[in-house]
C-alpha positions in Angstrom: -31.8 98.2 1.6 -29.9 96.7 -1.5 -29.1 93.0 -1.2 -25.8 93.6 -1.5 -26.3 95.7 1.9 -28.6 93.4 3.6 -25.6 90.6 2.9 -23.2 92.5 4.2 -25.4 93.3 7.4 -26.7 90.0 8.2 -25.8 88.3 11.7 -24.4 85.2 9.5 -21.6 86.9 8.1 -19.9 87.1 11.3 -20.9 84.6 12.6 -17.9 81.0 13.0 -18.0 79.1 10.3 -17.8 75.3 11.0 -14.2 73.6 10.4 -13.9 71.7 7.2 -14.8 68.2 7.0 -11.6 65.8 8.4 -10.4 63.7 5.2 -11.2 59.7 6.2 -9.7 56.9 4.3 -12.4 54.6 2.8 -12.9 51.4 4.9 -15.1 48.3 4.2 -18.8 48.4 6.1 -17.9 46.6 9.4 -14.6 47.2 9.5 -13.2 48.3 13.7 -12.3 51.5 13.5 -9.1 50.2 15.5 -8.1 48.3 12.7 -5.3 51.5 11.6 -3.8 51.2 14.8 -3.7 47.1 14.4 -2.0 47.6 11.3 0.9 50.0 13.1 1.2 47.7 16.1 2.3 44.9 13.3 5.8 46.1 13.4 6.3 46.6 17.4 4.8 42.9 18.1 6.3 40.0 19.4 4.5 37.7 16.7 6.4 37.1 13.9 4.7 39.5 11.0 2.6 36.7 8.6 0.7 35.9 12.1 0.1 39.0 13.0 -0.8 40.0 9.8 -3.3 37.2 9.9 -5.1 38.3 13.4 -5.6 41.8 11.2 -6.6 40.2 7.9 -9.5 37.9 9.7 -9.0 37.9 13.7 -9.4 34.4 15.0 -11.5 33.1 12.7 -10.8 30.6 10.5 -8.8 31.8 6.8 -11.3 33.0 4.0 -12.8 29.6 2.1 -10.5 30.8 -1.1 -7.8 31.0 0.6 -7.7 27.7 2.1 -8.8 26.3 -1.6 -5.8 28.3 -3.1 -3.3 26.7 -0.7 -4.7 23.5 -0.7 -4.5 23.4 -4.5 -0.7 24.6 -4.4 0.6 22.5 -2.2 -1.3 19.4 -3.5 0.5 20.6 -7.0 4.1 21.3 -5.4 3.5 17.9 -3.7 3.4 16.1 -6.5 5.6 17.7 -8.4 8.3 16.5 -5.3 6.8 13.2 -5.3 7.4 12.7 -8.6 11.3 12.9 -8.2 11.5 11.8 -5.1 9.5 8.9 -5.6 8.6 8.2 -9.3 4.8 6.3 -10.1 2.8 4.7 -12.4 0.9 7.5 -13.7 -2.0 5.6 -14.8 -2.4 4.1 -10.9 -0.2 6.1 -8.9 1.7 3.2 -7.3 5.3 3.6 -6.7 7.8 2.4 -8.6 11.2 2.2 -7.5 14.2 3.5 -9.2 16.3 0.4 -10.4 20.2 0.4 -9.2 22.8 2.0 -11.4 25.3 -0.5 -10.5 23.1 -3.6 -9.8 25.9 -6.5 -9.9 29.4 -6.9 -8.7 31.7 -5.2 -11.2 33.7 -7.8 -12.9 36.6 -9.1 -12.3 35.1 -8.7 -8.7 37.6 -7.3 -6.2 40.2 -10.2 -4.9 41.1 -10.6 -0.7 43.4 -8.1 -1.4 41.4 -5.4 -2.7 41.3 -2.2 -1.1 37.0 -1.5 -0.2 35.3 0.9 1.0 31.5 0.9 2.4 29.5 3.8 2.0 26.6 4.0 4.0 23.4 6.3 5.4 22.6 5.2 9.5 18.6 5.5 8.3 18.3 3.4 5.2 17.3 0.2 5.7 19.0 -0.9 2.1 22.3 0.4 3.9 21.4 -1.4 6.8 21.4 -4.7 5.4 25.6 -3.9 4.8 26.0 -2.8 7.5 24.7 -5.5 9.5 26.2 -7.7 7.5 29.8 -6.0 7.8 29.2 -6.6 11.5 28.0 -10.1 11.7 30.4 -11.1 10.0 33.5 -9.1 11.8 34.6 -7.6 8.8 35.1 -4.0 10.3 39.1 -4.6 10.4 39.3 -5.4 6.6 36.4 -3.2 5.8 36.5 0.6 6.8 32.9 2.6 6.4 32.2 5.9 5.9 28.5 7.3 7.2 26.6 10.2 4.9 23.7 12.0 6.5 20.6 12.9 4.5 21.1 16.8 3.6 18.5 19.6 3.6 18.1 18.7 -0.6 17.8 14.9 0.7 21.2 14.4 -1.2 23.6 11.9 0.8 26.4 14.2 2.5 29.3 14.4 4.7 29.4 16.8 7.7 32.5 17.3 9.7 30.9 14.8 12.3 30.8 12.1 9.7 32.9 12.4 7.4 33.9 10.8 3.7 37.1 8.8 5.6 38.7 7.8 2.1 38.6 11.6 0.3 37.5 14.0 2.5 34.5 14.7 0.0 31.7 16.6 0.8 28.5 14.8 -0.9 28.2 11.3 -2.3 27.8 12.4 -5.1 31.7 13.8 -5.8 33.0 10.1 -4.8 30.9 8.3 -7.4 31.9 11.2 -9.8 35.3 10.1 -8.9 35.2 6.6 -11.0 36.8 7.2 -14.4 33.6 7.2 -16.5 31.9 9.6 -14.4 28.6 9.4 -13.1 25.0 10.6 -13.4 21.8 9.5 -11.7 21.1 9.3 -7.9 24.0 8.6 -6.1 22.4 6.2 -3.4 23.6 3.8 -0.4 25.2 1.6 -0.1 27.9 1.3 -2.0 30.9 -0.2 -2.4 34.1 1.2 -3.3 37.3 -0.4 -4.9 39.8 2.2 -4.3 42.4 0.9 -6.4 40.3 1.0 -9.2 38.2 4.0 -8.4 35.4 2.0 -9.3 32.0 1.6 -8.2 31.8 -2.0 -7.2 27.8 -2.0 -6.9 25.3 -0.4 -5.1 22.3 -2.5 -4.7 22.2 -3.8 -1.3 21.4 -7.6 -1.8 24.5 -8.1 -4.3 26.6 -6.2 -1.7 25.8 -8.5 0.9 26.2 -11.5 -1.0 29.5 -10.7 -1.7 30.3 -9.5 1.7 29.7 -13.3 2.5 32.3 -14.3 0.3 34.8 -12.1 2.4 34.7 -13.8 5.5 36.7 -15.7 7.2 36.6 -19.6 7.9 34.2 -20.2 10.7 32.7 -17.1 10.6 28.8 -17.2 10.8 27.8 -18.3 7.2 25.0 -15.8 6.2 24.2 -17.7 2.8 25.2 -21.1 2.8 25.6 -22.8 -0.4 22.6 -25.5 0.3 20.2 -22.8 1.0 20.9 -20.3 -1.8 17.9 -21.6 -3.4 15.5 -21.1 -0.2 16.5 -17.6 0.5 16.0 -16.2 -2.6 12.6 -17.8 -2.5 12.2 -16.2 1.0 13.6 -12.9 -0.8 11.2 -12.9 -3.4 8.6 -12.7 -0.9 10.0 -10.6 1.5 11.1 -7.8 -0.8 8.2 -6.7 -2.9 5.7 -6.6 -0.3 7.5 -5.9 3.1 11.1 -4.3 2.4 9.5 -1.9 -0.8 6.3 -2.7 0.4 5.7 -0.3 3.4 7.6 2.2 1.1 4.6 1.5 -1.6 2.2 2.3 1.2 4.3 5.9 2.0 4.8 7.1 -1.6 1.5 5.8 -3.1 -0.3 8.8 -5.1 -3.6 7.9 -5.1 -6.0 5.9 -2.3 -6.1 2.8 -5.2 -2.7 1.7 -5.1 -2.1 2.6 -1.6 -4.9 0.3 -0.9 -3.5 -2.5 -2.8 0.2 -2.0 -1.2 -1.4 -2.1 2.4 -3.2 -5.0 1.8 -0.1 -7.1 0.3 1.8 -5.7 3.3 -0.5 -6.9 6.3 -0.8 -9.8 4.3 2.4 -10.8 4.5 3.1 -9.6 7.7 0.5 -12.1 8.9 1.8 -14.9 7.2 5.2 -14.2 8.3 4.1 -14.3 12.1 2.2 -17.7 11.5 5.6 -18.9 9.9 7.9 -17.5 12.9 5.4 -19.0 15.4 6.9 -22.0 14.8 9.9 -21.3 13.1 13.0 -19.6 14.6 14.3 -18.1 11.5 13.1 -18.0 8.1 14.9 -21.2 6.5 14.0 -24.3 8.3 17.3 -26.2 8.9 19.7 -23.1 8.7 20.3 -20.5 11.8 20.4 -16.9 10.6 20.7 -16.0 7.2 20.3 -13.2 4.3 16.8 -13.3 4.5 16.5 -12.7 8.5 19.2 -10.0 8.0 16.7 -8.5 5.2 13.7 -8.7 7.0 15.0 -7.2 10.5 16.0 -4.2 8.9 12.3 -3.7 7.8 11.1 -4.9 11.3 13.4 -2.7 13.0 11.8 0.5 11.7 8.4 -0.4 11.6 6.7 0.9 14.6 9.2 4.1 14.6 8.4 4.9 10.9 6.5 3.0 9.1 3.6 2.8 11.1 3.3 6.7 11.4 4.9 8.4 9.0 4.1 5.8 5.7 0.2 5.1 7.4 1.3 1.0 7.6 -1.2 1.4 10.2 -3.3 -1.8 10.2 -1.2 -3.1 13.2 2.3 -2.1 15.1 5.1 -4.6 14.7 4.6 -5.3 18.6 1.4 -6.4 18.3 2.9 -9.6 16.4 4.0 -11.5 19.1 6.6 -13.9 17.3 7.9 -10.8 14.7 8.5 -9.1 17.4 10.4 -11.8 19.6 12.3 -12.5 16.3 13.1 -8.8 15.4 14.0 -8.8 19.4 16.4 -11.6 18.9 18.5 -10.2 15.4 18.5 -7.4 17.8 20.6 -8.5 20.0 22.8 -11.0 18.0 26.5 -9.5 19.0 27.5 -6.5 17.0 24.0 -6.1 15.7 22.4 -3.4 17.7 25.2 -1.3 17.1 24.2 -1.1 13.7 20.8 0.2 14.7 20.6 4.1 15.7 17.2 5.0 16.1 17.6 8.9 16.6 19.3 9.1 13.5 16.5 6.6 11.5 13.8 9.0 13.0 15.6 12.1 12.3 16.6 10.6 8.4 12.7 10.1 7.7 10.9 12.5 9.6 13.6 15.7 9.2 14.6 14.7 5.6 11.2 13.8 3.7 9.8 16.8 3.3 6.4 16.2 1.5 5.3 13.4 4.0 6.6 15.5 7.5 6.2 19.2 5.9 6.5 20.5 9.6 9.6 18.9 9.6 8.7 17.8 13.7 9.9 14.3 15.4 8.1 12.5 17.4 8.2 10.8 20.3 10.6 7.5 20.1 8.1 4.3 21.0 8.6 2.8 23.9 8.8 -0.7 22.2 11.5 1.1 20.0 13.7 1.8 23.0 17.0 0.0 23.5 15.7 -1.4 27.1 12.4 -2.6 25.3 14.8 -4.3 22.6 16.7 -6.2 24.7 14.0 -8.1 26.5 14.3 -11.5 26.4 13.0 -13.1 23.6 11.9 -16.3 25.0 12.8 -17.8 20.9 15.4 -20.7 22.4 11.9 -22.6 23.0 11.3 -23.2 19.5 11.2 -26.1 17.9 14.4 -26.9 16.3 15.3 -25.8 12.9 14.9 -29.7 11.4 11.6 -30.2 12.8 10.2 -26.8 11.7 11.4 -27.7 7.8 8.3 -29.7 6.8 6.3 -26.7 7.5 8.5 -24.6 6.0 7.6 -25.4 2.3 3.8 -24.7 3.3 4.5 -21.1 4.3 6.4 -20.6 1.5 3.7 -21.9 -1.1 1.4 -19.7 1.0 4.2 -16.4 0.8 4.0 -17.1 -3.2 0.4 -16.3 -3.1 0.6 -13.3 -1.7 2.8 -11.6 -4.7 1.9 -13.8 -7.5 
């Protein structure tokens, strides 16, 4: 037989031939088989897609080690790069360094009685505070109308139709100090004060405002900075200012563990000497009753344990675990008008909804219960004290002692 014959006559020939091989995509060693039908299910879950594209990616375990190095570098990059505007530093220490004022003094000829003002203020700044709580101590609400801006998304100062710019209807802070007649560029910050005949920016650092606030009220109002104790509170101010009112702020926006270090250490140490003062003290000037440098201290004080404490790590010690800071704070609290100055829903919301690169999550916590307004209004037990006169002999030794702490 030929072989072309046996071929055609062997049992094989007719024999089934087996089906071709099925086509497989190419899939990593130890990769489910399932993991195809994981990938279609992505669309018909309830997650939202970038977790359930995680669950596919790695299951439940923890994100590869490059990954997490990846994101850790870009955010520590992005986070500086926002903590550089937000809050400029030293870039050879990485301590703070606040922005100075655009309009620092009084605008000259400073507004008469007659003058037609306008405050400008942000419910969660504690530099707007201090106006604020002035404005009401004083009872100049009548002669002195306020508008409120809330911190937008951007962190620029706005106006919502809940709060609204009462003098132009504008809708950032920005567009009124645009409106004065040289224009404006910087950081349009609270306060600030208005002369709407003028269109002029009267000034917007907070101290200046206040002192001239004083000069505005009427006789037999309380006297905030009487002339024969000028001198004392801006001692008191020189103290208070760099290492409590910007201090806890250099503890929030310090860059690097040194000068966070350094501005936690000035803070507590103040802090401590300023309890040992107001132990024995009722307010901060012996021989005078409240004055600038309470008002500018409280509004510190007021937001410690809400903000401070958590969100800028001033976490040595809580405000209420000062006995007399926290009697004192207690009293300014409830001086008449003074707590209505003091929202604490919007101060939380204003720091940890607004400051993105310390709260990224953008979550508020809890409000303290030492921060509630039952807890504030306990009695403060300060009447006790002795008075004013006898306290003023001790009063130079605490402030030799406050000069050591900045010098």
């Amino acid at each position: 037989m030929s072989p072309v014959a046996a071929h055609r006559a062997s049992p094989a020939m007719w024999s089934p031939q087996p089906p071709p091989p099925r086509l497989q995509l190419r899939r990593p060693a130890g990769t489910p088989l399932h993991s195809s039908r994981r990938l279609s299910r992505i669309a018909a879950s309830q997650e939202d897609p970038l977790t359930a594209l995680t669950r596919v990616l790695w299951g439940r375990a923890l994100p590869p080690s490059q990954l997490v190095l990846a994101v850790r570098h870009g955010w520590t990059s992005a986070w500086r790069l926002l903590m550089r505007q937000l809050a400029p530093s030293d870039p050879a220490t990485g301590a703070f360094t606040r922005t100075p004022s655009r309009f620092p003094a009084v605008a000259q000829p400073a507004p008469g009685p007659g003058a037609r003002l306008h405050l400008y203020v942000g419910l969660p700044c504690p530099w707007a505070h201090r106006a604020l709580l002035v404005r009401a101590l004083l009872g100049l609400g009548p002669r002195l109308p306020v508008s409120v801006a809330v911190p937008g998304d951007d962190g620029a100062w706005s106006f919502t139709p809940e709060s609204p710019d009462a003098l132009y209807g504008s809708r950032r802070l920005r567009d009124v100090y645009a409106a004065r007649r040289g224009g404006f560029e910087g950081r349009a910050s609270v306060p600030m004060l208005w002369d709407s005949d003028r269109r002029e920016v009267v000034c917007n650092e907070s101290i200046e405002i206040a002192k001239f606030l004083c000069t505005l009220a009427d006789d037999g109002a309380l006297d905030l900075w009487p002339p024969e104790h000028r001198q004392e509170i801006d001692r008191w101010y020189g103290v208070i200012y760099p290492s409590v009112n910007n201090g806890v702020y250099r503890c929030g926006f310090a860059q690097s563990q040194a000068a966070y270090d350094a501005a936690a250490a000035e803070l507590f140490d103040a802090l401590d000497m300023l309890e040992g003062h107001l132990s024995g003290s009722r307010y901060l000037c012996a021989g005078a009753g409240v004055t600038l440098a309470d008002v500018c201290l409280f509004t510190t004080l007021i937001r410690f344990d809400l903000v401070y404490n958590p969100l800028f790590r001033c976490s040595r010690r809580k405000l209420v675990e000062y006995p007399s800071l926290h009697a004192y704070m207690r009293e300014i609290y409830q001086l008449p008008a003074a707590a209505e100055t003091c929202d604490m829903a919007a101060i939380a919301d204003g720091y940890f909804g607004t400051l993105f690169p310390l709260n990224p999550g953008g979550i508020l916590p809890v409000v303290p219960a030492s921060c509630s307004r039952e807890a504030l209004m306990k009695p403060h037990g300060r009447e006790a004290l002795p008075s004013a006169a006898a306290a003023a002999a001790a009063d130079g030794r605490q402030l030799g002692a406050a000069a050591s702490i900045v010098g």
